[in-house]
N, C-alpha and C positions, 0 to 999 in steps of 0.2 A: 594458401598459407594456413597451418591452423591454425585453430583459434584457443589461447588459452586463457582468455575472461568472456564474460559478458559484456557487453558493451555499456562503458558506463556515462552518462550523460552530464555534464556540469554546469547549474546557474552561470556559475563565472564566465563562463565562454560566450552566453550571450549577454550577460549585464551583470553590471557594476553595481546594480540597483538591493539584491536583493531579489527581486522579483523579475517574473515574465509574465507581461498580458498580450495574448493576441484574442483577436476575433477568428471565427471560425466561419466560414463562409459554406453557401449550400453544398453539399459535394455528394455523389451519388456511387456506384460500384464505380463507372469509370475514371473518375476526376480523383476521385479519394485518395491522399496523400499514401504514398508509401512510407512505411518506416518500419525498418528490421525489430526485433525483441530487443530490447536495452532495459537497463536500470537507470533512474536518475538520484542524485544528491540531494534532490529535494523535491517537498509532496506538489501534487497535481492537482488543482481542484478544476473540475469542470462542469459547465453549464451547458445544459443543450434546453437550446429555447425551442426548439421543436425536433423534426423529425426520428431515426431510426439511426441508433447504431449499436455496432456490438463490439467487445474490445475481449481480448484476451488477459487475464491478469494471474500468473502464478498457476497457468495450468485450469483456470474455473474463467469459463465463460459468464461478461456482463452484458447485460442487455438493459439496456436505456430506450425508449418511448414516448414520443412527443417530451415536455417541458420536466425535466430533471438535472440533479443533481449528484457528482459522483466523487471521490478524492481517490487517489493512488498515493501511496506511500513511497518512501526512499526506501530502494532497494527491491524494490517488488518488479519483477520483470512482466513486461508488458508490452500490449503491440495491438493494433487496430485490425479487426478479421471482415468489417465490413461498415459502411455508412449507406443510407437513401435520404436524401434533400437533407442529412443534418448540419445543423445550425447555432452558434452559441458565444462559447467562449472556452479559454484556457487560461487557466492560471497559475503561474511556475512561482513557489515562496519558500525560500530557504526557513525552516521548521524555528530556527533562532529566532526568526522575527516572530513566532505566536506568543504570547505572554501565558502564563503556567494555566489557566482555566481552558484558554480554546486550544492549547496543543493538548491537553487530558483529552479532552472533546473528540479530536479529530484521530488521537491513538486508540482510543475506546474504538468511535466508528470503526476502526480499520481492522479491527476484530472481528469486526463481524462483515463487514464491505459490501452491504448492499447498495446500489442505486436508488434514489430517493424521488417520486415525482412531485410536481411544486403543482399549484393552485395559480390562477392567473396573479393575482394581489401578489404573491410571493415573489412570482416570475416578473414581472414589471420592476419591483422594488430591487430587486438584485441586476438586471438590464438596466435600470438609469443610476445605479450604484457603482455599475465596471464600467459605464459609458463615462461617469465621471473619476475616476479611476485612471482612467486610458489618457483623460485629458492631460494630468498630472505627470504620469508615467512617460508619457509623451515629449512632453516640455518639462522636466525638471530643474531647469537652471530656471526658466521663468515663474513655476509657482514655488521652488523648493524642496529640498527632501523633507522637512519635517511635515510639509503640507502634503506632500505625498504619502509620507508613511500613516497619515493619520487618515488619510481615506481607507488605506490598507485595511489597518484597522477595524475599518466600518465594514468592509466586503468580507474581512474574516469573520466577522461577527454575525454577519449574517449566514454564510453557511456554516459554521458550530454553529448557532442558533437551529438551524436544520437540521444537521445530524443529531444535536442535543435532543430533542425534540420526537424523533425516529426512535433514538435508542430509547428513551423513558417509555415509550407505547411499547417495545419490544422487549423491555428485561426490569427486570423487578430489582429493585439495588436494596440488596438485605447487605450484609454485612460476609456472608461466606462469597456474593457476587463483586464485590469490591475487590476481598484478597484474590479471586481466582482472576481478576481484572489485573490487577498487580503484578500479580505472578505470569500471565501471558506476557506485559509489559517487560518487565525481568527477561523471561525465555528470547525477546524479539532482538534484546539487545544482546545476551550471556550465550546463546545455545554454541557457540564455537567454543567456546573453553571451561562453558560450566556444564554440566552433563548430571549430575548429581539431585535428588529433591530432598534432600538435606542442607545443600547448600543454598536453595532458592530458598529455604524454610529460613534459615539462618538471616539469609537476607531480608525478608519480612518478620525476624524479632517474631517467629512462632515455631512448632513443634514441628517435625517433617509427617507426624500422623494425622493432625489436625489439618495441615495445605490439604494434606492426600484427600482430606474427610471433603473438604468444603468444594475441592477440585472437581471431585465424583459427583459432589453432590448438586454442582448446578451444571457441570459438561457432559455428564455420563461417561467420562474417561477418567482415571488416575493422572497423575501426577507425569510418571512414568510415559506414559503415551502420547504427551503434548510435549514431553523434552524430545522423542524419537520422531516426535510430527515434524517440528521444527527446523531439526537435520536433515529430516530426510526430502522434506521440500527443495530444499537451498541445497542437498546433492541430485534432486530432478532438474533443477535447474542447469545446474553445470553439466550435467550430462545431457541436456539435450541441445542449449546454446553453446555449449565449448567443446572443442576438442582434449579437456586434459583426461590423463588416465584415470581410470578407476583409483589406481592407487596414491595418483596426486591429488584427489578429489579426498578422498579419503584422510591425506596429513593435512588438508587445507580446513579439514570440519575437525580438526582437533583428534585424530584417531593413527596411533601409530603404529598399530596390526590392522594393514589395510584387510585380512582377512574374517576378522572381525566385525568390520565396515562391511562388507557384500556376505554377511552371513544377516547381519539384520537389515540391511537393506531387503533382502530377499525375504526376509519374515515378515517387515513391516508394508513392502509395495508386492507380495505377492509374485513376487518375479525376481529372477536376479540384475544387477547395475546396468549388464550387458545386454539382457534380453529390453530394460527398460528402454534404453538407446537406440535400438535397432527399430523397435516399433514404432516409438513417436516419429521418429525421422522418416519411416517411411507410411506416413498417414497421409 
């Protein structure tokens, strides 16, 4: 049958709660869970208390090593390409339940999406953090949701705390890094029907020369080339997990000269919609 979405994953299927916590147990090439490419409704935080894995996220291979830390975001298509003895946790948390400081936090990281490795102190503190987490999660009629959601709390706060932490050592927060923050922010949600950097300008209450200036100035790309980034990932996607046409792919990303669509497709991936299709599928 084709396929015409991505597969998409939803909290509610498994819990009522808000949240998912499982434990992740040793698993090696053979035992390692299958699971096709999907998107989920809500972000992923993960703990690997030790060993080896590697996950596919959006086309950019992650590699994680002994005791770290990693989040996937809603909507970001993704899929496990290998595990040896890793070990940890998972953490499924509908984005509503962050309070405005740790979901800035965890949309910032996701800009930039490195894996984070932890120090032992770190690593123990977050293990007897989801161990009592689990307990809660677990038994919720006997300790309650509000005593659950308030450990919640505590586990989010420690990985924002982590990524917090990462991103300061990794980027300077002058005031042109903030709007160009903003503005990716903007793009993650608008890129289907706002196409325009005049309108994201507008949006941020500034000039569309000024975005352009601050955009360049700390990405080394314009304005312009992070609104074509953005389309054009989320059309790699659907071309390579769905069966729909080029040209439904095309009015699905807001574009109603599908030819239009596979002229800069081809300008901006080097290749055209079709030739992109052909290849990854057959890798």
């Amino acid at each position: 049958m084709p396929k015409k979405s991505i597969p998409l994953h939803y909290l509610s299927n498994e819990s009522a709660l808000g949240i998912s916590l499982h434990r992740i147990d040793r698993m090696n090439r053979v035992n390692a869970p299958h699971m096709d490419a999907h998107r989920d409704d809500h972000g992923n935080f993960f703990f690997q208390e030790d060993g080896h894995a590697r996950l596919m996220v959006d086309f950019r291979e992650v590699e994680l090593r002994g005791s770290g830390v990693f989040c996937i975001m809603p909507g970001q298509v993704h899929y496990p390409l290998e595990t040896e003895g890793s070990y940890g946790w998972f953490l499924g948390v509908d984005m509503s339940l962050l309070d405005d400081h740790h979901r800035a936090v965890v949309e910032e990281y996701a800009l930039h999406g490195f894996p984070i490795s932890l120090d032992q102190e770190q690593a123990d503190l977050l293990t007897r953090s989801l161990h009592l987490l689990l307990g809660f999660y677990e038994a919720p009629a006997q300790y309650g949701h509000p005593v659950m959601q308030s450990m919640l709390k505590t586990c989010l706060g420690i990985f924002t705390s982590l990524f917090e932490k990462e991103i300061l050592q990794r980027t300077v927060h002058t005031r042109p890094s903030v709007i160009t923050s903003q503005f990716r922010k903007l793009l993650s949600q608008h890129f289907k029907t706002v196409k325009s950097p005049s309108e994201y300008a507008g949006m941020l209450s500034i000039t569309s020369s000024y975005l352009n200036e601050v955009v360049k100035e700390t990405s080394g790309q314009p304005v312009s080339h992070w609104i074509q980034n953005e389309v054009m990932m989320e059309a790699k996607r659907l071309l390579y997990y769905t069966d729909l046409s080029i040209k439904e792919i095309a009015f699905g990303l807001g574009y109603e000269d599908h030819t239009y669509f596979s002229r800069l497709f081809r300008k901006v991936a080097g290749k055209s919609a079709g030739q992109f299709r052909e290849e990854f599928r057959n890798l």
